[in-house]
N, C-alpha and C positions, 0 to 999 in steps of 0.2 A: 837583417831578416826579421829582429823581433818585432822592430818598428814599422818594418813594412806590414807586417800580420797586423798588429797591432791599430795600423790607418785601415787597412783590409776590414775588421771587425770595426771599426765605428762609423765606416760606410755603411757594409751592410745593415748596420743598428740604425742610421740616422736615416736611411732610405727614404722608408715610409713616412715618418714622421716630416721629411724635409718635404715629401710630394702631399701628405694631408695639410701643409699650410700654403704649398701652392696655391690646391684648390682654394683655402679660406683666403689668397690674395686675388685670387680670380675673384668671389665674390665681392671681397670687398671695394675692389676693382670696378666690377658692373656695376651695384647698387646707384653711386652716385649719378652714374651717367645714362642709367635706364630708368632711374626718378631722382630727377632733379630738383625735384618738387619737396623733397623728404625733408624732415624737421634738421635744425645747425646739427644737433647731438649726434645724428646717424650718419651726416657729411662726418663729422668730428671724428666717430670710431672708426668709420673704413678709413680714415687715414692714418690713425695710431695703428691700424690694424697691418695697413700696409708695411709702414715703416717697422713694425713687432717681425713681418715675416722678412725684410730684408733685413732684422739685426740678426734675423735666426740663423740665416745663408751668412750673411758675415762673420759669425761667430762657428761655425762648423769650417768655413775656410782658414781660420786662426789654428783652429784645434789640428784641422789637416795638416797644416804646415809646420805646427809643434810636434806633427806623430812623426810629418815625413822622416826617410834617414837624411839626405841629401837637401836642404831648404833654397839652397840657389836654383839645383834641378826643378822643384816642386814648382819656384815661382816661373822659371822659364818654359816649363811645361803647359802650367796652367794660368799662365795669362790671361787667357779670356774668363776666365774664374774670376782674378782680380781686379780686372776691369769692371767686371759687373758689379763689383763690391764697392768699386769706388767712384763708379758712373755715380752713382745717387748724392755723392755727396759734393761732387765738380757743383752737380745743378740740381738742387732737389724737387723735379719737377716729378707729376704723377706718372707721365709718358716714362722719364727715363727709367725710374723704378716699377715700370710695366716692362720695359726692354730689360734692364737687368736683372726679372724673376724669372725671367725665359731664357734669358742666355744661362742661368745658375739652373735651372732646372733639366734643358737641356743635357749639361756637362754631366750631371747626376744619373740623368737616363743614359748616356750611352756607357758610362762606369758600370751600369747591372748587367752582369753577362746573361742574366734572364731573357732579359727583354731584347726581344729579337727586332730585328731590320723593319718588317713591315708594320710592326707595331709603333716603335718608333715614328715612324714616316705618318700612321696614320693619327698619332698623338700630334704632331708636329703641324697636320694639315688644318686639325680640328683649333690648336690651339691657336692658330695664327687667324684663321679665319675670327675667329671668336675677339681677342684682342684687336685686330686689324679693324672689326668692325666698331671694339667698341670705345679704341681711339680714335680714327675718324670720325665718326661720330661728337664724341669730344669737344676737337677741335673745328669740326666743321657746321654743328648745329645752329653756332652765333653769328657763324660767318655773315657780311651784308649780300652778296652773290651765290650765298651756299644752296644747294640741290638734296643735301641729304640731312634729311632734318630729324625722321624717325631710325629707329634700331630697323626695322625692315629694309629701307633702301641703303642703312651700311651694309646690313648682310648679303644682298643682293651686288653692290658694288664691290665687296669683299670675293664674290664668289669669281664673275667678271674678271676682276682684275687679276686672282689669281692663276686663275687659268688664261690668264692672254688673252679673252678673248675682246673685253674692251667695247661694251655694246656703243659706251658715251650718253647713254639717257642720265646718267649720273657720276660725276667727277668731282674731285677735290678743287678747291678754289685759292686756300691757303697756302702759303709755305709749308708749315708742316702735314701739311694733309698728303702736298704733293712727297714730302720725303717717304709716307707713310707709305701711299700708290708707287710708288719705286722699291720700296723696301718689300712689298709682298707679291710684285712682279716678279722679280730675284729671289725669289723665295717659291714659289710658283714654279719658275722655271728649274729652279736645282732641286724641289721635289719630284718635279714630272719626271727628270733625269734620276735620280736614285730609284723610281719604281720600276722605270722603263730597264734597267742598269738590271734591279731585282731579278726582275721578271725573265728578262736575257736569261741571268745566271743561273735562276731554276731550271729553264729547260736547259741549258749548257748541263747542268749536274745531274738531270734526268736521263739526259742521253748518255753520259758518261757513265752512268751505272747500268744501262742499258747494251752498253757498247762490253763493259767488264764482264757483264754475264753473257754475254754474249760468246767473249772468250776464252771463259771459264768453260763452256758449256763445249765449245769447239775444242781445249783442252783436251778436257774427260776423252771426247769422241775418238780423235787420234790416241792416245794415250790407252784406250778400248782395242783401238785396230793395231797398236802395236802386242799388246797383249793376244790378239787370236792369229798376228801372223806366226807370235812365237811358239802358241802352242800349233798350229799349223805344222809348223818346223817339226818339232816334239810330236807328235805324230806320225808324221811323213819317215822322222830318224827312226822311231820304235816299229815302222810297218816293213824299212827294208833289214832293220836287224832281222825280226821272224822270219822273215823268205828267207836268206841268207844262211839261218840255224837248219830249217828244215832237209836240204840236199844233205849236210853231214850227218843227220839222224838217220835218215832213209840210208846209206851208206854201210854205219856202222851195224844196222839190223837192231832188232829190238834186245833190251837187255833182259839179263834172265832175272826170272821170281828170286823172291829174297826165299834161300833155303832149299832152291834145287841147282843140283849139279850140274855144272854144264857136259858134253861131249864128251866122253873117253877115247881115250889115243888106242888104236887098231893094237890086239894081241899078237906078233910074231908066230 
């Protein structure tokens, strides 16, 4: 239990700090690929930069797993934690340590019980579109057959592709472009599904608290009507007791005043 608290509290500590170097891998991410043009030194830092925020992820999953109580559980759990960690170093290419900041940043967001479902989703939609674009892009700028040459027509094919719809004015030409257009199809389609899922289950819980008060309210009501058949009752019994007393009062005649005599018995 202490060690569980214990992971408990350097999650929550490292939260922020793990999602403010995301963002500074996001930019160092874009810079190269939306000016290419930039002097060696600036290519140079966004790349120490990148690899600075995936030692940062690799080094918070080291520590996670020195808090965890259980370390076999920890790693069978969070596999795709350790993948991401050591995706980058199978192949130390910029793509895959673009895929394993997302899959590490991912895992981090759905850990905060804060951060709800459609935020999530809508972190998720933004972030892929943004990388999708500005990996394609990438790989597809040099291509000798490539279509998509500026940041505009990635975002544009980015948008396209993730929603299905597939206009074809601009496609991937490479292998990895096409892994790319596969990968945010499938992505595309299992968010359309989680919102559509969302949205279900809103009005599902809307109605179900609709349907509770509903019966709470029908409750009280019965629960009202048994209350005034009783007192009904209680009424009805106390109205024939009175009929009932009055024949034996009229009967026995009125009693006498307190302090006069009644009748005297006939003198012989």
């Amino acid at each position: 239990m202490k060690e569980t608290s214990r992971q408990a509290r350097w999650e929550r500590r490292t939260q922020v700090p793990l999602l403010v170097l995301a963002v500074a891998f996001a930019v160092a991410y874009a810079v190269p690929i939306v000016a290419p043009d930039a002097g060696e030194a600036v290519h140079r830092a966004c790349t120490h930069a990148e690899w600075a925020v995936w030692a940062a992820f690799a080094v918070d999953y080291v520590v996670r797993l020195g808090l965890s109580g259980n370390r076999k559980v920890f790693v069978r759990t969070h596999w795709l934690d350790l993948a991401a960690v050591v995706l980058p170093l199978v192949q130390p290419l910029r793509l895959l340590r673009l895929v394993a900041t997302l899959m590490l940043v991912g895992r981090r967001a759905r850990m905060a019980p804060q951060i709800r479902l459609t935020t999530y989703v809508a972190g998720a939609v933004v972030g892929l579109l943004m990388f999708g674009s500005l990996a394609v892009l990438s790989v597809e700028r040099d291509a000798p057959n490539g279509n998509i040459r500026n940041l505009g027509d990635a975002v544009w094919w980015s948008f396209t592709t993730m929603t299905t719809v597939g206009y074809g004015d601009h496609s991937p030409t490479t292998g990895l472009g096409r892994i790319l257009a596969v990968g945010l199809m499938l992505s595309g389609i299992a968010l359309l599904g989680v919102v559509t899922a969302n949205i279900a289950a809103w009005f599902i819980a809307r109605f179900e608290r609709d349907d509770q008060v509903e019966r709470l309210q029908l409750a009280a009501v019965r629960e009202l009507q048994e209350e005034v058949r009783a007192l009904r009752a209680e009424v009805a019994r106390l109205g024939h007791g009175s009929r009932c007393a009055m024949p034996v009062q009229a009967a026995q005649g009125p009693e006498p005043a307190a302090g006069q005599a009644g009748p005297t018995a006939p003198t012989p």
